[in-house]
DRENVO-194997 format. One record per atom (N, C-alpha, C): x, y, z; residue in one letter. Coordinates in pm, whole numbers, plus 50000, padded with zeros to 5 digits. Example, Ala and Ser with C-alpha at 12.3 -4.5 7.8 and 13.67 -1.06 7.14 Angstrom:
513194943150780a 512304955050780a 513204967050780a 512854977550708s 513674989450714s 512905000350787s 
# end
This chain:
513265709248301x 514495704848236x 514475708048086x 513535710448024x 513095709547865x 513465720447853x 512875730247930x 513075746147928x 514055749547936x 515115743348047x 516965747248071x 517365746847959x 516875730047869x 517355728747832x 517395739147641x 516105740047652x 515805750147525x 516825765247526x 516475764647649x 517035784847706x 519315779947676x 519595770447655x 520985766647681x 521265762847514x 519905760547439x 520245758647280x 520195774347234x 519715780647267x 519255795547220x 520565806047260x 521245797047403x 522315813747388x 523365807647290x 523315790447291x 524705789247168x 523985791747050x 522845790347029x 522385796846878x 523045812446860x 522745819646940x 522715832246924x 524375838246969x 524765830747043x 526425833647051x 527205824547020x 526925816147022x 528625806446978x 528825805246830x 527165797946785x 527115800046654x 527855808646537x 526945822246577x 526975834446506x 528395840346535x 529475833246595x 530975841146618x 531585838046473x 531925851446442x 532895847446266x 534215848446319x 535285850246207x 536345842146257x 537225856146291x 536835866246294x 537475879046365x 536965881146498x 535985875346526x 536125877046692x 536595860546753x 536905850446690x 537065837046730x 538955839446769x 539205847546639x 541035853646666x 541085857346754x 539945870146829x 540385879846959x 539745871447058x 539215864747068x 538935851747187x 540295842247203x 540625835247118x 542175828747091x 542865837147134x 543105849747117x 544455862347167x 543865863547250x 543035872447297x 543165868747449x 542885861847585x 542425846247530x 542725835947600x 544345832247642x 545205837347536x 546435831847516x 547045844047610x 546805850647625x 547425867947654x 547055866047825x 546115861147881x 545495858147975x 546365847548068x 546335836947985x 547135822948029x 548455820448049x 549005833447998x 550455834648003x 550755843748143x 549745857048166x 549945868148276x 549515852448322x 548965846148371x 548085840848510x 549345830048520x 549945819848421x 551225814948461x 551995823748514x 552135834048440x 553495842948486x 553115847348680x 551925849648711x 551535855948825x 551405843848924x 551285832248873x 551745821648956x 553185811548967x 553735818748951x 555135817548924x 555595800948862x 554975804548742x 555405789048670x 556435794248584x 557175799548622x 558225803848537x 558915792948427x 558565780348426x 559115769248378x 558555766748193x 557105772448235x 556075773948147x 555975781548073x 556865797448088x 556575809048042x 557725811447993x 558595807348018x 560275815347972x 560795815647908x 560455807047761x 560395802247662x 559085800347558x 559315804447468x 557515811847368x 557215798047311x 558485788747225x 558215775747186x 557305766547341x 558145764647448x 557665757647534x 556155762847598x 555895778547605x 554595780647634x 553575778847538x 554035782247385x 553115772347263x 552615757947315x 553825751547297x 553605735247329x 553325732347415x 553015741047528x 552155736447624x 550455740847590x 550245749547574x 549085756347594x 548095745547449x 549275738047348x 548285733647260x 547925722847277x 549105716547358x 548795699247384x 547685700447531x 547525711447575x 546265710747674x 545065718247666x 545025722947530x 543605731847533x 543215717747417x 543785707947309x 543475702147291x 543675686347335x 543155683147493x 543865675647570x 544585664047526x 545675666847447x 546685657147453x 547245659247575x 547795662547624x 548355660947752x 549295652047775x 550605652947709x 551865646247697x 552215642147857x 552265654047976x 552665655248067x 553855657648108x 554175659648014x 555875664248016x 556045675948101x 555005684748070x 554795704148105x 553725703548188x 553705703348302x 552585710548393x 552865718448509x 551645728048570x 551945734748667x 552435725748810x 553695737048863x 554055729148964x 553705732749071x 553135749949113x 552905753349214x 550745754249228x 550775753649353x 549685751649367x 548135762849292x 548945777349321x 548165780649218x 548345781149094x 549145774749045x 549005774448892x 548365760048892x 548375752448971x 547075737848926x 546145744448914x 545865749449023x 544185758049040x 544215768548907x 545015776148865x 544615782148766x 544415777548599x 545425762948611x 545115757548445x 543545746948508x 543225741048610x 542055738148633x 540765744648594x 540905756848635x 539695762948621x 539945773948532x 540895778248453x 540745785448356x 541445778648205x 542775776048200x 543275768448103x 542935763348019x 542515747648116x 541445735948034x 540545743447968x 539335742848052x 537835743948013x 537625757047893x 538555765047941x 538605773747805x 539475771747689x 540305766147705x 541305759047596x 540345748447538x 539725744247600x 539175729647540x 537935733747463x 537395743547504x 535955751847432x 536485755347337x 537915768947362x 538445773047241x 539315769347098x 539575756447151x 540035742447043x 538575741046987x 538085731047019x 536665726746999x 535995735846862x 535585750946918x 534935758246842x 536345765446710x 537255762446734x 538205767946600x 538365758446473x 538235741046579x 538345728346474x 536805730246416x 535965733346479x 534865734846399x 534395745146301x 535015754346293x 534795770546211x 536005763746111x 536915758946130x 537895756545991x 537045743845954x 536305732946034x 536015724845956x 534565729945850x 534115738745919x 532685744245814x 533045751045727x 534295757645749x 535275768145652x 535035759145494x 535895744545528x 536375736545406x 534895731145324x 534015726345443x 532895719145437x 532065735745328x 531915747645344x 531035752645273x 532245761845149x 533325757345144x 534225758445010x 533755747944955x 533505732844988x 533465725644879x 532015722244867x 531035724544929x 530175725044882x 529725742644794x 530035751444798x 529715761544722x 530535755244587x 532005749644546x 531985743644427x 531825734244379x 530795728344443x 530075716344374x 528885722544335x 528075733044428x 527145736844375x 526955749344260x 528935750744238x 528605765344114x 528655777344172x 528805781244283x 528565796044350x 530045804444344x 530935795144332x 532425802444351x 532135808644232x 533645823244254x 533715832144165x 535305823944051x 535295819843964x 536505816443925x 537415828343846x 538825825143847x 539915834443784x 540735826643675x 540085825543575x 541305816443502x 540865821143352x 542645821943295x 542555823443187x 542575812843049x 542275817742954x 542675804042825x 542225788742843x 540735790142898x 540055780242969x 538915777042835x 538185768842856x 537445759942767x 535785759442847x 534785771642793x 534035773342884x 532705762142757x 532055755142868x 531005744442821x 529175748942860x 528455752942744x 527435763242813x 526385755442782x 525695747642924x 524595740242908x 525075724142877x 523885716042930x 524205701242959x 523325692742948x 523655685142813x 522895677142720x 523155662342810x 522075655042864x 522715644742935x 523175636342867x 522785636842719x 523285626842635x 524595628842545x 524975643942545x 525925646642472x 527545647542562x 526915660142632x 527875665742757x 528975657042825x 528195643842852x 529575638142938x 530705627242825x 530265627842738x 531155623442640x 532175631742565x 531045646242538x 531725656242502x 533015661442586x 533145661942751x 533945665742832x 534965654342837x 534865640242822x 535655630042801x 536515632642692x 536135635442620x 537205640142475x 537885653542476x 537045663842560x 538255675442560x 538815672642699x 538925665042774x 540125659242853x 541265651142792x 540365644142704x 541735634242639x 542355646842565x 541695655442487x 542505659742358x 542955670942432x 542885682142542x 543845690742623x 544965682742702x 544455672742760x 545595664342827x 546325681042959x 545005685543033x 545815698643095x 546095707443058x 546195710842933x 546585722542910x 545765733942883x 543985732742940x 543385741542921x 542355737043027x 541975744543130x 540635742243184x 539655739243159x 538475737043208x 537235728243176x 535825734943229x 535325745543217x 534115749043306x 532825746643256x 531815743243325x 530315740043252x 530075750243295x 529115756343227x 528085763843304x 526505758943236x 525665759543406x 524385755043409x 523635760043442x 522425761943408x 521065770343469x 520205757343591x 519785744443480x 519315741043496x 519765724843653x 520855725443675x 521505719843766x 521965721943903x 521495720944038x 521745729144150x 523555719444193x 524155713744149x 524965706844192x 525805704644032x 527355701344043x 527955691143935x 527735681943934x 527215677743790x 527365657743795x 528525657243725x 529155656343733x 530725656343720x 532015656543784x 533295653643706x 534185646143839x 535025663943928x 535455662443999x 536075675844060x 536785679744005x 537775673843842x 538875682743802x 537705692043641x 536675688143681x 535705698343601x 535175709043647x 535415725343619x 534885731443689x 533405735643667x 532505739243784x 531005737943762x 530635756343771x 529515761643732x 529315772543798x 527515772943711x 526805777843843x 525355778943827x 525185789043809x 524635793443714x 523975806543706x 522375804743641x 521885816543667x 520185819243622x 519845819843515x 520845827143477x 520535830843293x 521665828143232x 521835824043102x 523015825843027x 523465837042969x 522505844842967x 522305862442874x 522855869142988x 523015868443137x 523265878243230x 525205877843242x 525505892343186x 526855894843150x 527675890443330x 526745897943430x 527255893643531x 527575885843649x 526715874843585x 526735861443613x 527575854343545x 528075853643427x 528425844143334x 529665849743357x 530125861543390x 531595866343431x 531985859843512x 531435853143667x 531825844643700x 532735830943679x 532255831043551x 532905815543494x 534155821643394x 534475837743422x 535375838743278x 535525839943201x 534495844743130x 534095844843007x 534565855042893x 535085863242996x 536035874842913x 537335870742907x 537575859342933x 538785854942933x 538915842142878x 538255834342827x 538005824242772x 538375819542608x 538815809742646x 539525811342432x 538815803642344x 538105798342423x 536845791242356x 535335790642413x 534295786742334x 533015786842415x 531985775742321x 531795769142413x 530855759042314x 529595757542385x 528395759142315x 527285763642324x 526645750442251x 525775742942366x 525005732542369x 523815728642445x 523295737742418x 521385736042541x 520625727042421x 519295722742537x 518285714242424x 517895724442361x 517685735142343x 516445740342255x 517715752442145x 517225749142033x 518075759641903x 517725771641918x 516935776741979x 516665790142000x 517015793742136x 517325786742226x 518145792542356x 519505791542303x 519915783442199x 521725782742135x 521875796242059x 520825800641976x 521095808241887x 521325823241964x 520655831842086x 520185838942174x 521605831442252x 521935825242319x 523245823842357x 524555831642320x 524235823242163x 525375824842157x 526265838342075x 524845844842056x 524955860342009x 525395871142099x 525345863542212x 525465866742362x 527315871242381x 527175857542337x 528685850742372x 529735859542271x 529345859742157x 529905871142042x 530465878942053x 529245891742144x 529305902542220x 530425906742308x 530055895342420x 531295895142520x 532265892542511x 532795881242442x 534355877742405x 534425877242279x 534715888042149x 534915882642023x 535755876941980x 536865872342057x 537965868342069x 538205850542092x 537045852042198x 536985837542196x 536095824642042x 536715812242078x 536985800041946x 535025798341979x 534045803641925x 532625802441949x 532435789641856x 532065781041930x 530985766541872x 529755761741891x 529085762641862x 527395760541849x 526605746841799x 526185739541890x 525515731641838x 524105732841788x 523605727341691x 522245732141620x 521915713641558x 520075716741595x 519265708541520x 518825709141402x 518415725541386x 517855729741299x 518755736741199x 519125729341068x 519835737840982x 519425757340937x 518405759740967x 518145772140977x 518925783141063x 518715780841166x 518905786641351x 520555783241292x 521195774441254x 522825771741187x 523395781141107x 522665781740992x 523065792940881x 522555811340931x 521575810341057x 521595824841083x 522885826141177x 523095818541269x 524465823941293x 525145824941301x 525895813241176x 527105819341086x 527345834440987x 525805832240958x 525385847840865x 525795863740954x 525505864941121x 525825871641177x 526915871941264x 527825861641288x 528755855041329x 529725846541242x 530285852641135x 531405847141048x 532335832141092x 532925836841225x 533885831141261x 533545819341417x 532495817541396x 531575810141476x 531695794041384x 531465787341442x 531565769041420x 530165766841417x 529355762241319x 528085758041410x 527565743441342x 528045737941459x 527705722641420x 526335715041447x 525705710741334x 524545699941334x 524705687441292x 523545678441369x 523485663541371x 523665660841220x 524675652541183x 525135645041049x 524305629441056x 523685630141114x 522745613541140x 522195611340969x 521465623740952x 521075618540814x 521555616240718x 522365624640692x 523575629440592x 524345612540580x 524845609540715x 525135596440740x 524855584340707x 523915586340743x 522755570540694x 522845569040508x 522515580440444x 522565583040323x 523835578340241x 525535582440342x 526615576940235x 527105565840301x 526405560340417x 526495545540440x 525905535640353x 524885543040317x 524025529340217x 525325532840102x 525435541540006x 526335543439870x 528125537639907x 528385542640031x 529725538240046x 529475532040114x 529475516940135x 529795513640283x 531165513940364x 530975516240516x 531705518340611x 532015534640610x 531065541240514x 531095558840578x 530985561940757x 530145550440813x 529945554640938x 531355554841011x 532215541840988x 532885538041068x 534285548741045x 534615552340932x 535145564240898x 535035576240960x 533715578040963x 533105591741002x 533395592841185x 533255579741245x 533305583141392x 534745579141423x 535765572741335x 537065574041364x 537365583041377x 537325594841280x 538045605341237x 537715615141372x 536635615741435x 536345622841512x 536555619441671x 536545604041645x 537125601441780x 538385603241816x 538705607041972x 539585610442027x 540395603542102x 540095586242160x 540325577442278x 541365568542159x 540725565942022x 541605551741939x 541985555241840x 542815549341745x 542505552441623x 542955564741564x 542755563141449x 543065575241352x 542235590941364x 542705598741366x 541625612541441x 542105623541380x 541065631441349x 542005642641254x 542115652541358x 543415660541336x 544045670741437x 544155681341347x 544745693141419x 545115708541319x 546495709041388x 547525718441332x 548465726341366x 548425738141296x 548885748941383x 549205766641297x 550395763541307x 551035771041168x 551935772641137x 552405788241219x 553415785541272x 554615787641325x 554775803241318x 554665816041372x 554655831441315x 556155832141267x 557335824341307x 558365827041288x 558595817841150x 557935813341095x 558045804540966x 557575816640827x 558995816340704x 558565821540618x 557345815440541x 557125818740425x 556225815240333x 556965800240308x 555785787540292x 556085775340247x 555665771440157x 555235760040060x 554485755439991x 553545742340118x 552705733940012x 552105722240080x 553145711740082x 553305713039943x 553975703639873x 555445697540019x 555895709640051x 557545709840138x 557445702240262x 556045702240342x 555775695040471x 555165683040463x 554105679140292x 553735670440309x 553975658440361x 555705654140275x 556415643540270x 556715641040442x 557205651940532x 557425653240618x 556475648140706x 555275650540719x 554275647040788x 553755633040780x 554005628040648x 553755610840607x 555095601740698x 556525606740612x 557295600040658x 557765599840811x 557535611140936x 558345610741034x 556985607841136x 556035607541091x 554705613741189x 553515600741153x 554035598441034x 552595587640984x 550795596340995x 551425611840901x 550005618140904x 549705620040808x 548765621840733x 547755624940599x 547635641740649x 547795650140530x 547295663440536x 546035661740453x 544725669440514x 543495665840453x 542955677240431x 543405692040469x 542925704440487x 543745716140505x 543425724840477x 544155738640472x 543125752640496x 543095760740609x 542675771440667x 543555780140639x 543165790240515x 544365801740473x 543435807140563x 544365825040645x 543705836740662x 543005843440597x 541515847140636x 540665856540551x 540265844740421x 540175829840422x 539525820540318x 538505812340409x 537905804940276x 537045791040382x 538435783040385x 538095770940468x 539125758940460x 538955751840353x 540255749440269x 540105739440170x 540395727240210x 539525720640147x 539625702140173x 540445695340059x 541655686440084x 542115681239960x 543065693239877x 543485701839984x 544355712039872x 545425705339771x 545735718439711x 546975712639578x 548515713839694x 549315709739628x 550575706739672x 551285721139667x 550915723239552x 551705743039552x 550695752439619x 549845749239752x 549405759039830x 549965765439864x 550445775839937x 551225782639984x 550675784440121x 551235784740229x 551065782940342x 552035795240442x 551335801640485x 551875812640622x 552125811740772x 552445820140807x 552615819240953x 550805824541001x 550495815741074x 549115815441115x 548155809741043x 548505800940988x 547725796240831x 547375779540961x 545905774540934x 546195764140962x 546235749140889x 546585735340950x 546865729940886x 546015715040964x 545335711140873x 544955699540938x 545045686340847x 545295674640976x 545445659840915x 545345649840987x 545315638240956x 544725628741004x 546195619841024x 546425616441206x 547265607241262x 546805599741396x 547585590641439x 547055586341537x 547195592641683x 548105597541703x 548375609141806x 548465628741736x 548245635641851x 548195644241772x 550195651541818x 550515655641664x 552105665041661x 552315673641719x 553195672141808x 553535686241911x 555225684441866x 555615679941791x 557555683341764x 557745680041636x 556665690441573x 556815690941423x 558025703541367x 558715698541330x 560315706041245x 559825711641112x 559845721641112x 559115729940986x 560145730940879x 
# end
């Protein structure tokens, strides 16, 4: 019996299993192609004469619902949905609910585990995962996109997402491998923020990242003020942000409440938070001075900064700045301005 029973696991290993879903179609067609000549040849004409009514039959009995509304009336058509109909309708249900259910079952596990290929543009790619930084960090560019830009991590070191499903995940080996990391988009990406533990896998990142999209908004986190200033030095237009802990501690003792300042401004969930807007390509030349008032009185915002083209950002500009189309503009409100009247 052990043996039947081994020799009866081995032919569905080797055939039922291994059927993909182009021969599971021509099993379905011509089961169906079959069941119709063998009604038709047993004169169930009742069954056949109509394509809706031979559908609705053949589905409510290969997956035995069996309404009973529709069955054979002559004797060989009992004998023929008996011994051919059923038992193969009911196998061939059976094994299709199961190939679509492994279908869904290894889609969502390949994107939980990172293996899908993604297609998306003007997305927000996240490279490497600080357990202490990362899931706070992704909490705030949800609040502050609110949708309007995708979300992808990419991980070496993670065989799965720890993260919720409207985050997209993707595993790769290396961060340096152009054709791996294409996977996640990266030539298409309008931003890239670069956050591993070690400053020398960030720095080697993100020189990486340069390369491939110069186009994309590059941000870098750094420990080491060194590994910071080399690659801004080779990377102009790169962000590269380090821990302010010390810096911190220092104008907390001289000012107090620098801290509480310092993590308002940056927080994103309460409170006062500083935002940017570009000015407008269809906007002539302005002053500061012309929007300031505007931005206090209709908006309740502080202008705190000014990003001319081809300058650093000034902090605290003068009122007769002059301001362009593509020029940016940043300030501090409690929501951020999306129906600002220039």
């Amino acid at each position: 019996m052990h043996t039947l029973l081994k020799v009866i696991k081995q032919i569905i290993d080797k055939h039922f299993m291994a059927i993909n879903r182009y021969t599971l179609m021509l099993l379905v067609s011509g089961y169906v192609v079959l069941s119709w000549l063998g009604l038709v040849f047993t004169h169930e004409v009742h069954l056949t004469d109509e394509v809706a009514r031979f559908i609705y039959y053949m589905v409510t009995t290969s997956s035995t619902v069996g309404y009973g509304d529709l069955s054979p009336i002559t004797a060989q058509g009992q004998l023929f949905a008996a011994l051919f109909i059923i038992p193969c309708g009911v196998g061939l249900f059976a094994l299709s609910i199961g190939k679509i259910a492994v279908f869904f079952t290894d889609f969502w596990r390949a994107n939980r585990r990172g293996k899908q290929n993604l297609n998306l543009e003007n997305h927000i790619i996240v490279i490497g995962i600080n357990s202490r930084r990362t899931p706070h960090l992704l909490e705030m560019l949800k609040r502050e996109e609110q949708g309007r830009r995708e979300v992808v991590v990419v991980s070496c070191e993670y065989d799965e997402s720890p993260f919720d499903t409207d985050i997209y995940f993707v595993r790769v080996n290396s961060f340096t491998d152009a054709i791996e990391m294409e996977r996640a988009s990266l030539s298409t990406a309008s931003a890239v923020i670069v956050d591993t533990d070690l400053d020398d896998a960030t720095l080697t990142v993100s020189l990486f990242i340069a390369e491939q999209n110069s186009d994309a908004h590059l941000v870098a986190h750094f420990d080491d003020a060194i590994k910071r200033d080399l690659l801004h030095k080779y990377c102009p237009n790169s962000e590269c942000i380090s821990s302010l802990s010390t810096e911190l501690v220092a104008k907390s003792v001289i000012d107090k409440g620098s801290s509480f300042i310092h993590s308002e401004l940056v927080s994103a969930h309460k409170g006062q938070t500083q935002y940017s807007i570009e000015v407008p390509v269809d906007i002539n030349d302005i002053t500061l001075e012309s929007i300031y008032y505007i931005f206090k009185k209709h908006h309740e915002a502080i202008i705190i900064a000014v990003q001319q083209q081809g300058k650093v950002c000034e902090i605290n500009p003068s009122l007769t700045t002059i301001l362009k189309a593509g020029d940016i503009v940043y300030y501090i409100a409690d929501e951020r301005i999306v129906d600002l009247v220039w």
